[in-house]
C-alpha positions as CSV (number, residue, x, y, z in Angstrom):
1,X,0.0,0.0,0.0
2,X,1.2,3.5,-0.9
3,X,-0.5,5.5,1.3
4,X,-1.1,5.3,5.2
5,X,-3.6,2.3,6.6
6,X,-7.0,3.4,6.7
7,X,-8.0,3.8,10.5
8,X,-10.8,5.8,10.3
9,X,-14.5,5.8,7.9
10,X,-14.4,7.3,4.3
11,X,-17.1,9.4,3.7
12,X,-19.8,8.2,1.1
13,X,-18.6,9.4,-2.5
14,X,-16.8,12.2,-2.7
15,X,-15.2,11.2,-5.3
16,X,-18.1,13.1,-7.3
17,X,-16.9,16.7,-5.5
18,X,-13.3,16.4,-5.6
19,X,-11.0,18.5,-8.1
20,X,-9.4,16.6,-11.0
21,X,-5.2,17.3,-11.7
22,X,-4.4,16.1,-14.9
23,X,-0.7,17.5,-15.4
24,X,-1.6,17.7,-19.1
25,X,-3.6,20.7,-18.7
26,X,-2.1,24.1,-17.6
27,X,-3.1,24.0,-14.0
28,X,-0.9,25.4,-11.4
29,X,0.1,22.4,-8.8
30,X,-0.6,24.4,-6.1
31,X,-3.7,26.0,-7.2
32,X,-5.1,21.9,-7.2
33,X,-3.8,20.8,-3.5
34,X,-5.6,24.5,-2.7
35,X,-8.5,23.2,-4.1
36,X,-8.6,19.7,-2.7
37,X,-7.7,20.9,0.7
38,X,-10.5,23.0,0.6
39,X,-13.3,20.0,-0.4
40,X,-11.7,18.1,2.3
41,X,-12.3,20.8,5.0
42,X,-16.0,20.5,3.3
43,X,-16.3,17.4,3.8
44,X,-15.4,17.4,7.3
45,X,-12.8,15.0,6.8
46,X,-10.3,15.9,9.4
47,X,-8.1,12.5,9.8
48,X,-4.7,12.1,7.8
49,X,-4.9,8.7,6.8
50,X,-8.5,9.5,4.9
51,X,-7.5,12.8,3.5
52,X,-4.5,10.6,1.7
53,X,-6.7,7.7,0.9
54,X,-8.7,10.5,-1.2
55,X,-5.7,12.6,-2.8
56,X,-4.8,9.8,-5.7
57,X,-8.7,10.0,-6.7
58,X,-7.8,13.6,-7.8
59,X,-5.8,12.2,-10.2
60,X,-5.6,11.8,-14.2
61,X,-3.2,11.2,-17.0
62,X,0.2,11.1,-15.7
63,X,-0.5,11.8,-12.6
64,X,-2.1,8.6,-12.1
65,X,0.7,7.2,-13.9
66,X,2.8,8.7,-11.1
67,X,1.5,7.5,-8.4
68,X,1.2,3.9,-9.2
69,X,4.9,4.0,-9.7
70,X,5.3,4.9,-6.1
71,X,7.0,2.5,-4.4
72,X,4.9,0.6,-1.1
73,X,5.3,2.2,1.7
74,X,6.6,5.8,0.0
75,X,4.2,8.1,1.8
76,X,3.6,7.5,5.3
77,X,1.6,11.7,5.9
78,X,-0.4,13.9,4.1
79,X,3.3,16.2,4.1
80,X,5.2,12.9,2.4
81,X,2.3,13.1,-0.2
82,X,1.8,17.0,-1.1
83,X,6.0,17.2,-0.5
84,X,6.3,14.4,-3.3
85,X,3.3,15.5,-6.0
86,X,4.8,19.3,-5.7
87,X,8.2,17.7,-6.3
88,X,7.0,16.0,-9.2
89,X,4.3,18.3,-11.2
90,X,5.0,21.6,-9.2
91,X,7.0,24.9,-10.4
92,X,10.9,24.8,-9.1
93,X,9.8,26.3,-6.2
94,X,11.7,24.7,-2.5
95,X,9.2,22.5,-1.4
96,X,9.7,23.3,2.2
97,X,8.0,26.8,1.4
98,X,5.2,25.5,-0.9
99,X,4.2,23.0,1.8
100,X,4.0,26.1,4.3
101,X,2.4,28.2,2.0
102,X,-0.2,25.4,1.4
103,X,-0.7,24.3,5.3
């Protein structure tokens, strides 16, 4: 598994209201972890573990290419995952800022 074992209930399809990244597209990196932090907060989801499970639904194209290729066990926090997608699809920005700009 990629991301952290589920300890706590998904809510009931919110796949339906969650943004899409598709690094295809010109779409700021940012601007998308903005946006899914935001429908999280909506949906009242407030533990880790189901606010990763939910990230990799936002994905498309490469993206989910990406994170399939992620090797078991590579993100153990919501910061391992948002560190690692910026890294990979984000401007050359230091990560270490983007992740405070974002939190």
């Amino acid at each position: 598994m990629v991301v952290p074992v589920l300890s706590h209930p998904l809510p009931k399809h919110p796949m339906k209201l969650l943004p899409i990244f598709n690094p295809d597209v010109k779409q700021l990196v940012e601007d998308h972890v903005k946006q899914f932090i935001m429908k999280v907060r909506w949906l009242n989801v407030r533990h880790e573990d189901v606010v990763c499970r939910h990230f990799p639904y936002t994905y498309a194209g490469k993206a989910s290419m990406w994170y399939f290729s992620l090797s078991q066990g590579s993100i153990r926090s919501w910061i391992d995952f948002q560190t690692n997608f910026l890294n990979k699809f984000g401007e050359d920005k230091n990560p270490a800022i983007l992740v405070l700009e974002l939190s």
